[in-house]
N, C-alpha and C positions, 0 to 999 in steps of 0.2 A: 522466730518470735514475732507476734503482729504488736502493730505499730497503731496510732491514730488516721495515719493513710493509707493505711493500707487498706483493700477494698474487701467483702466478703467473698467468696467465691464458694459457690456450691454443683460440684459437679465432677468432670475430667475434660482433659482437651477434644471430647467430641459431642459433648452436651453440656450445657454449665449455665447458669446463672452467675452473672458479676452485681454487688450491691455495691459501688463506691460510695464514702462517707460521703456527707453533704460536707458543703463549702463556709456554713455559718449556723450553727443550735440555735433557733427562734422558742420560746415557749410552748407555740402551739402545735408547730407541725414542720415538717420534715419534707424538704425537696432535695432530692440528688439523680445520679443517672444509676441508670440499668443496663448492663451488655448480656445479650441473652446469645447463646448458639446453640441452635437446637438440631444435627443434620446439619444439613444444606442450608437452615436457615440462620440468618444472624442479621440481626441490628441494635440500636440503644432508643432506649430512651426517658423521657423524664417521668419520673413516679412520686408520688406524692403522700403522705402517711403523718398522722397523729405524730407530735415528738415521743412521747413513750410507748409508742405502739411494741418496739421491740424488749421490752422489760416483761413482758409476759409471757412472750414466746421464746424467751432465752431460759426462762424458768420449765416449760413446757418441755424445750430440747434436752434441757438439762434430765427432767424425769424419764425421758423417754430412749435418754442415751443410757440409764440405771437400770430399766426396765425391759429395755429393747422390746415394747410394746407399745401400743397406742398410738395416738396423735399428737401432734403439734403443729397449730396452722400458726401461720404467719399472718396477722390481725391489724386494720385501722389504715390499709390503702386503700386509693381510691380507686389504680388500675394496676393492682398487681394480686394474686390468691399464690402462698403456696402451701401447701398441707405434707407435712412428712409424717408416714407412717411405718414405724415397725412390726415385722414378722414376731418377733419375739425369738429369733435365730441370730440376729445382725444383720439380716439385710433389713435398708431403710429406703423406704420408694418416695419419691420425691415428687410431686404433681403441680406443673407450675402452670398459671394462670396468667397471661399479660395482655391487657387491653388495651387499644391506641390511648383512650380519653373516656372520661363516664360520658361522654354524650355519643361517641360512633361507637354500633356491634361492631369492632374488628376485633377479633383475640386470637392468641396464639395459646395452644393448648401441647406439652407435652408431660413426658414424666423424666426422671435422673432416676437412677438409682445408684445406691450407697452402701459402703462398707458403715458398720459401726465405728469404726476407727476414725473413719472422718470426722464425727460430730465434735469432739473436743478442738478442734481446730478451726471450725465452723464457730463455737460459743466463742473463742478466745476475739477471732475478728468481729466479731458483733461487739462483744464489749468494748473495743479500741474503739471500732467504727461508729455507733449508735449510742451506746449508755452510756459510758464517761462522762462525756462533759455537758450529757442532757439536764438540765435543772430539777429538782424536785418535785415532787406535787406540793400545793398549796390547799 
């Protein structure tokens, strides 16, 4: 069962994206870390996003884990893209985008791919992690 600390994780032990919760829900926006291993590659670091950037692409996952088609990108950072898309079979390809800073080209570009069965365990940590205790719109 996820928790409020517990991090997001999208991936398996040889590719993955980590989202840990942020440390404090501000109105506007959202700072927490990111552990990426992509390969051979892996490091973290800080990313930055709208507070309810993840309200709309929890809605999106959600359609497209009923549908096992289409898109759903992950919307409102500043150095992170990821876009999941279904075959419309169950498999879910994962394309993840991570830039040092908006100001230096450095990115790291790869893909994850996924069973369907992953995505409800994916929305449940985002809910813990992100929307709960984000405030309202005004």
């Amino acid at each position: 069962m996820a928790s409020e600390t517990d991090p997001v994780i999208i991936g398996d032990e040889t590719c993955r994206v980590t989202l840990h919760p942020p440390k404090t829900v501000p109105s506007h926006g959202l700072e927490h870390r990111m552990d990426i291993l992509a390969g051979p590659f892996r490091g973290s670091l800080d990313v930055y996003c709208y507070a309810r950037a993840h309200f709309g692409f929890h809605k999106k996952l959600s359609a497209l884990h009923q549908t096992l088609s289409g898109d759903a990108r992950l919307e409102g950072y500043e150095n992170l893209q990821m876009v999941f898309s279904g075959d419309g079979k169950g498999h879910i390809g994962v394309k993840v985008s991570a830039y040092a800073d908006h100001e230096r080209p450095i990115v790291l570009e790869f893909r994850i791919s996924l069973d369907q069965t992953a995505i409800p365990q994916i929305l449940r940590q985002l809910d813990f992690a992100f929307i709960r205790d984000v405030p309202p719109e005004h």
